[in-house]
N, C-alpha and C positions, 0 to 999 in steps of 0.2 A: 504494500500500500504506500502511496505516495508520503513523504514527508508534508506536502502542502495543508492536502487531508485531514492529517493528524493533527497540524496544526490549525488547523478550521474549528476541528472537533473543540478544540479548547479554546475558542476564541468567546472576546464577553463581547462582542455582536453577534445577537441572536437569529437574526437573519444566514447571518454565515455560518454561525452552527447548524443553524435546522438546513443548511444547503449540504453540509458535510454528511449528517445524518443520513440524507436522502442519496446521497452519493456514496456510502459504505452501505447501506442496505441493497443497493443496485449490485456492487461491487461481489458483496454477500451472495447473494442470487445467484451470478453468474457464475460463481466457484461452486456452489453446491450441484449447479445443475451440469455440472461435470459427472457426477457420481446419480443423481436423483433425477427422474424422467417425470416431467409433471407435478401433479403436486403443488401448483404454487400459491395454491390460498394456503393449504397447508402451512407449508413454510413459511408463508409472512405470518399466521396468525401465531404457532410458536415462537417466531423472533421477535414478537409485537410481546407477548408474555416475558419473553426473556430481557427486551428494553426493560421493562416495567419492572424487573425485579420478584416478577410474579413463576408460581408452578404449571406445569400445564399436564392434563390427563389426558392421552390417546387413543383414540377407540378404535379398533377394526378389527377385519377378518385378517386369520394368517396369512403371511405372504405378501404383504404389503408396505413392505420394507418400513413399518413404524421405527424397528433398532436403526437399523441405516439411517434413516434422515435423523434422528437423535444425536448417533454419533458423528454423522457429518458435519452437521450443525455445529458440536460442541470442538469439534476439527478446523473450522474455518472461524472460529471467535481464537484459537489457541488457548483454549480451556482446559484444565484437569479434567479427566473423564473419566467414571468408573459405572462398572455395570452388575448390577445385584438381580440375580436369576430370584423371584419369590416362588418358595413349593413350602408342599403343606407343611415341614419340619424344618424349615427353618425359624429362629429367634430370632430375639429381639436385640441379643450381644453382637450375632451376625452381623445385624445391619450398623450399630452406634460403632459396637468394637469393646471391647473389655479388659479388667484387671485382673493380669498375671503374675503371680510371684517370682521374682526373680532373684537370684543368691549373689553375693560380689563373692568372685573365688577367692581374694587378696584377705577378705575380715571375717565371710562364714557371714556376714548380716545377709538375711532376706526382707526386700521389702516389695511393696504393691507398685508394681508397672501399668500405666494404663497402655492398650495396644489398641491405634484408631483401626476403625471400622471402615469399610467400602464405602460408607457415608461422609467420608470425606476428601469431599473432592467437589472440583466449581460446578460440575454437570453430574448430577447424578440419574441412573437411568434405573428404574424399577422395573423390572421386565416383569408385565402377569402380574402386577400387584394384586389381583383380586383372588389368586389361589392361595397366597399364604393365610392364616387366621389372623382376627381383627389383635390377637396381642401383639401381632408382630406388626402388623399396618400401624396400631400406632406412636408406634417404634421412631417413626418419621414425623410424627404432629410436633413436637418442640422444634426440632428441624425445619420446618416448614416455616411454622411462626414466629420462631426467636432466631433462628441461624446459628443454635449450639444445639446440643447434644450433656446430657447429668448421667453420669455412671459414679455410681460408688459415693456419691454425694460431693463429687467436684464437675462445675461445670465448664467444659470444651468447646473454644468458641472456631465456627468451621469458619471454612475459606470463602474470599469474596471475591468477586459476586460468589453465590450458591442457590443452584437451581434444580428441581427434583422434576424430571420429566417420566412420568409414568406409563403405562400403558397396558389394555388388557383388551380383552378376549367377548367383542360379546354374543359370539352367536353359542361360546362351551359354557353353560353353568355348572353342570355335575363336577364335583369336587371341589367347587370355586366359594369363596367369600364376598358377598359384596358390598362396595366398600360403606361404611354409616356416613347417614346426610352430612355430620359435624366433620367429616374429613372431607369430602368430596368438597364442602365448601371453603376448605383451604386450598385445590386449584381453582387458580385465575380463570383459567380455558377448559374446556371439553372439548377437543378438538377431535371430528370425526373424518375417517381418511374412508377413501369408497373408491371402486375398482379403477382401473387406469381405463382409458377411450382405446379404442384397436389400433391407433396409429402410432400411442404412449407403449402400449403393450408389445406389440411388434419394435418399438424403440429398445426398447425393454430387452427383451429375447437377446436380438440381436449384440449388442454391447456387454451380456451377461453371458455368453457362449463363445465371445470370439476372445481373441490375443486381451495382452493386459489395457484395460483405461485411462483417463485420465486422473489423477488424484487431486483434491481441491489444495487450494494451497490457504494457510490461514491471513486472515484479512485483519483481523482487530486481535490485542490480547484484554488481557482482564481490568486497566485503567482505563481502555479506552471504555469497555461493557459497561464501565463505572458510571463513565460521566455522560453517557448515553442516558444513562438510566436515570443524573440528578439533570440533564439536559429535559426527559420527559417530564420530571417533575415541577420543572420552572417554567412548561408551557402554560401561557395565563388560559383560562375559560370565565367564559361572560355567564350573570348568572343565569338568566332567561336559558345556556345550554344545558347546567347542572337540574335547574329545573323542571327541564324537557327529561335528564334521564331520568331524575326523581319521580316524575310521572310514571315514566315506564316501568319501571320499577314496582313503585306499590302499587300499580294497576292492579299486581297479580296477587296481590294478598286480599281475603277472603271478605269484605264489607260494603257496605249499602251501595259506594261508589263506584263499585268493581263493575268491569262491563259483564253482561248477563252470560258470555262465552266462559270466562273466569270462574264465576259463580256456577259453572254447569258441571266443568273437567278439571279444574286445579281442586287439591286436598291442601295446599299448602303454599305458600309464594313464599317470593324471593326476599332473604334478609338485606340488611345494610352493608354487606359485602361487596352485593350484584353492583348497589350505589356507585360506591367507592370504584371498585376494579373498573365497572363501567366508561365511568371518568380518568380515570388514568390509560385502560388498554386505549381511548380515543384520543388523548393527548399523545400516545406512542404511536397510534396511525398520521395523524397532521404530521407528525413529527419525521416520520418515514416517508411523509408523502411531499417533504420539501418548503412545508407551510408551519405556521408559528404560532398558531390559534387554531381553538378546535370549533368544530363547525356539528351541524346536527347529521348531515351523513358520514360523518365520521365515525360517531355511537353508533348507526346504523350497521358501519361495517364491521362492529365488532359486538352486535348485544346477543347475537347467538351463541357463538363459545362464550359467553360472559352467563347467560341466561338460561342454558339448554340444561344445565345439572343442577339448578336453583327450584325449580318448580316441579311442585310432588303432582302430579298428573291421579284422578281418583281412575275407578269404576267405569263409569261412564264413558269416558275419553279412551281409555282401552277397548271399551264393544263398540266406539263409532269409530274406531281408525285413527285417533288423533291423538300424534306426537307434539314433543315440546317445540317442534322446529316452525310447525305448522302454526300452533297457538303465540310464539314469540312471533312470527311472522302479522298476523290479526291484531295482536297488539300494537304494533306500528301504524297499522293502519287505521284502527281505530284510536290511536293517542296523538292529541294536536300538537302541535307545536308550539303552538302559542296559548296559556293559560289561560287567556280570556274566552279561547275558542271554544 
């Protein structure tokens, strides 16, 4: 990556940072799509999670190279990377890491070593989070929320940035765990990845059968992800935006207000999380998108991975057909823009 760039990146005109921003995310793109065929909401909507500082949980069927763009991703930022396989018998020491005794040969004293866990490192990858049991998922909840890790009653503060990118399985439930509301809403995103088009797939084939590829090369390291991520936070929002997601927001929770669709299929809406990340994942798309201010189809581009794991769907919405994508969809269109409307 250019020295210019770099220099951009930390620039206190903010014009020229959000230009830099949108130019390392181009730059990002084009190294990964070295290795990854398609996919490219995908991929912005986890780097838009990873600006942000936020988790992201990955949904599909096998074969769809969720690990690959994880590791690719955390390959072209020059991140720590480590990858934790979850099955039914693994623990909870597993993933933190734990205290071993250890002897000094020189004095004969033993004392408590702690020995970190695959849980540390900038990228961390949960393979199938949903097969191990809920002691061990939450294993990762202080992790997620605090960015340390308490064994043995001292607490280990992990590396920064730190990003826990997940991903499971959902068409296999036999054997599997799923994960409880109170963890799913510590990812920022629910990102759902769905088959490649015949033209990606045949891309696909070809490139994975023949001689060796291209490999990405890395583009940012970990100060740059830094100021990325305190560059999204210092993009301003007007309040009439924050208003607009608040709308959308508690549209879905259950009261006199709620449109009558809401009050038919939701058991539950979305807490002050959906708010929050809402407004930050939209300040990290302007921000990717070259611009300095967040705009209302910016929320737009991002309230479904924001919104799609937030809303407990009853009964009803199961026997008509209707998923969270549909009903976040209806809600847009039924939620004004403007509060007097």
């Amino acid at each position: 990556m250019s020295s210019t760039i770099l220099s951009s990146l930390h620039s206190a005109d903010p014009l020229e940072a959000a230009a830099a921003v949108h130019k390392t995310a181009e730059l990002i793109r084009a190294e990964i799509s070295k290795t990854i065929v398609g996919q490219e909401a995908i991929l912005d909507q986890i780097l838009l999670s990873m600006f942000c500082g936020g988790h992201t949980l990955v949904e599909g069927v096998p074969g769809l190279a969720k690990t690959l763009i994880i590791s690719t991703i955390a390959q072209t930022l020059s991140l720590g990377f480590s990858r934790i396989q979850f099955t039914p018998d693994l623990m909870p020491s597993d993933v933190t890491g734990s205290e071993v005794i250890q002897e000094d040969k020189q004095t004969g004293n033993r004392n408590l070593h702690f020995v970190k866990g695959p849980i540390f490192a900038n990228v961390v990858l949960a393979d199938e989070i949903n097969r191990t049991p809920p002691k061990t998922q939450a294993a990762l909840l202080e992790a997620m929320q605090e960015g340390q890790v308490t064994v043995g009653g001292y607490t280990h503060a992990l590396p920064k940035p730190f990003f826990v990118l997940a991903t499971q399985n959902p068409i296999e439930q036999e054997g599997t765990y799923p994960l409880p509301e109170a963890q799913l809403d510590r990812f920022m995103f629910l990102v759902r990845i769905g088959y490649p088009t015949e033209s990606q797939e045949l891309d696909i084939v070809k490139r994975t059968t023949g001689g060796h590829g291209l490999k990405p090369e890395a583009i940012i390291g970990a100060p740059e992800c830094l100021r990325i991520q305190q560059l999204v936070r210092d993009i301003p929002v007007a309040d009439h935006v924050i208003q607009y997601a608040l709308r959308l927001v508690r549209s879905t929770r259950l009261d006199e207000r709620s449109p009558k669709f809401i009050r038919d299929y939701v058991s539950w809406g979305a807490g002050p999380r959906a708010s929050q990340f809402l407004i930050l994942a939209a300040k990290a798309k302007a921000l990717m998108s070259g611009e300095h201010h967040v705009m209302p189809h910016h929320l737009h581009a991002v309230v479904l991975p924001v919104m799609r794991h937030r809303i407990m769907l009853n009964f009803n919405a199961q026997a008509d057909g209707i998923d969270t994508d549909r009903l976040v969809g209806d809600l847009i269109k039924n939620t004004p823009l403007d509060s007097a409307a």
